[in-house]
N, C-alpha and C positions, 0 to 999 in steps of 0.2 A: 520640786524638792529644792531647786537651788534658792528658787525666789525666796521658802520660804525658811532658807536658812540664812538670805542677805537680811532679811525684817526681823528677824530672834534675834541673832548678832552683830548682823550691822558691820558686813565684811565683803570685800570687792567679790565680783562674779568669780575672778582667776582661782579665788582661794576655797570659795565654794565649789566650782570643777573638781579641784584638787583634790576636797576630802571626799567627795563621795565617788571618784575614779571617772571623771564623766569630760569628756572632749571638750574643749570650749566651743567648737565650731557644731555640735551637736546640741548645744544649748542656744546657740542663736541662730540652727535652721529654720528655715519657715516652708511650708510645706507649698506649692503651687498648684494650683485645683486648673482642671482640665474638661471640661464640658463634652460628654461621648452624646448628646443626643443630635448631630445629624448624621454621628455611626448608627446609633441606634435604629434612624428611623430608614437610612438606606441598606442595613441588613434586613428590616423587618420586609420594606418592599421587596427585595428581591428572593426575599424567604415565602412572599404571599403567590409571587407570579410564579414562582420557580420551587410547588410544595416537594417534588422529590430532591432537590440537591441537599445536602447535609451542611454542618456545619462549615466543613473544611473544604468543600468546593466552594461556596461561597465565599469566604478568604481567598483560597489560594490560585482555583484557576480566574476568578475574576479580574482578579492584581487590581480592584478598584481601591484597596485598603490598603494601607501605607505603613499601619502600625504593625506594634509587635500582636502576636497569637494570643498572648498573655491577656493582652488587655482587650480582646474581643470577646 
């Protein structure tokens, strides 16, 4: 939306934040991508050797996984 209110008008990025209520620092986040597949492929082995543990024994009493819960 801001870009394409600088190109209609022809107006600094500050002034475009401005009107449409929007952070500046939210307009020039950039998001960082995170690659899960050797999570994936070390839950899956230990999901194939170990068919009765559940999800959350896997996490939790393992402590091989570092991340948050969220993102498993």
């Amino acid at each position: 939306m801001v870009d394409n209110i600088r190109m209609e008008y022809n107006i600094i990025i500050q002034r475009c934040c401005k009107l449409i209520l929007l952070h500046r620092s939210v307009f020039y986040y950039r998001a960082k991508g995170r690659s899960d597949e050797l999570l994936r492929m070390r839950m899956n082995e230990i999901a194939a050797v170990r068919v009765r543990y559940g999800f959350w024994h896997i996490l939790w009493r393992r402590k091989s996984f570092m991340d948050n819960h969220k993102r498993m």
